[in-house]
N, C-alpha and C positions, 0 to 999 in steps of 0.2 A: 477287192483290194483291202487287205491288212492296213490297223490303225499303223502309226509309225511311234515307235516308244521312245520315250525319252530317254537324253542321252543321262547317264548318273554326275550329278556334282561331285568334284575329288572336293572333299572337306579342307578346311585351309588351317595348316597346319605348321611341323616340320619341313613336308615334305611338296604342302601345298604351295608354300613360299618360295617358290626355288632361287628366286633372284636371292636373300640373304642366303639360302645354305653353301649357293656358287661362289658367292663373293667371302662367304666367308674362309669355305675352305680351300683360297686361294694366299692367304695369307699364313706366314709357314711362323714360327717360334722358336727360336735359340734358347731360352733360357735354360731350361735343362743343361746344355753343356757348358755355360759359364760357370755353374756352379762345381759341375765336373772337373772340369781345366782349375778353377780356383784353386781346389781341394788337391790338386796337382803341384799347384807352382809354390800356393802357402798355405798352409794346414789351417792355421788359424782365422784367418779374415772371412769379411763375406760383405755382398755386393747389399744396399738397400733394392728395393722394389722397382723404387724408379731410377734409377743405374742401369739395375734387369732390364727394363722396358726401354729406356732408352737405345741402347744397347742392341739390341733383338732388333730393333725397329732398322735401327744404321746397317746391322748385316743383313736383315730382309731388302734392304733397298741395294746392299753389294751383289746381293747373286745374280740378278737378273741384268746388272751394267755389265759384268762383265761375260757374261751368256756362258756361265758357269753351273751347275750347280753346288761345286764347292769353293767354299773361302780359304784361301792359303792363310799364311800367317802374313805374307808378305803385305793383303787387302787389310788384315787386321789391325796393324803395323802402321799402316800408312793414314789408316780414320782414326786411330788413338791417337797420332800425330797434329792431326786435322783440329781432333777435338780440345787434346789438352793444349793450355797457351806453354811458350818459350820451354824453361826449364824443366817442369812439368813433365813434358810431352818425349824431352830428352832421355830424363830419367825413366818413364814408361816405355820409350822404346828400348832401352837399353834392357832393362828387364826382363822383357818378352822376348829378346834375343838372347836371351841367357838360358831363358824356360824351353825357347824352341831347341836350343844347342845339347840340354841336361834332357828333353824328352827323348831327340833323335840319336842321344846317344845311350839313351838306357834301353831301345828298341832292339 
């Protein structure tokens, strides 16, 4: 009867960890196209870091409510609403309905 060989250790690693590399690349990131859409609606401004992150975070949690994986304008529209108070939130929608009107109609 043959010894029985040992089984090899997977070294723990990137790959050895699976729980963080699953969980991690489950979580998706917008930021890239806020700054895209910015540079779209006003040439000039630009969002701080945590605006970004903020932000990223609100549409990572829209895709999956509504078992999409795209966000309209209409979800965009309705958390900018959510988030900025009274007047604010008016003038932000109003904006964004301008942006969406000037994009769709230079397509």
């Amino acid at each position: 009867m043959e010894p029985r060989k040992a089984k090899e250790k997977i070294p723990k690693g990137h790959y050895g960890n699976c729980r963080h590399r699953c969980l991690s690349d489950n979580t998706e990131s917008f930021t890239s196209y806020f700054s895209r859409v910015l540079k779209q609606v006003h040439m000039g401004l630009s969002l701080s870091q945590e605006a970004v992150n903020v932000m990223s975070s609100f549409a990572g949690r829209l895709a999956p409510k509504n078992k999409r994986p795209t966000i309209t304008s209409r979800e965009i529209q309705t958390s900018v609403s959510l988030l900025l108070p009274g007047e604010m939130g008016k003038h932000a929608r109003s904006e964004a309905t301008k942006a969406v009107i000037k994009y769709t109609t230079s397509r």
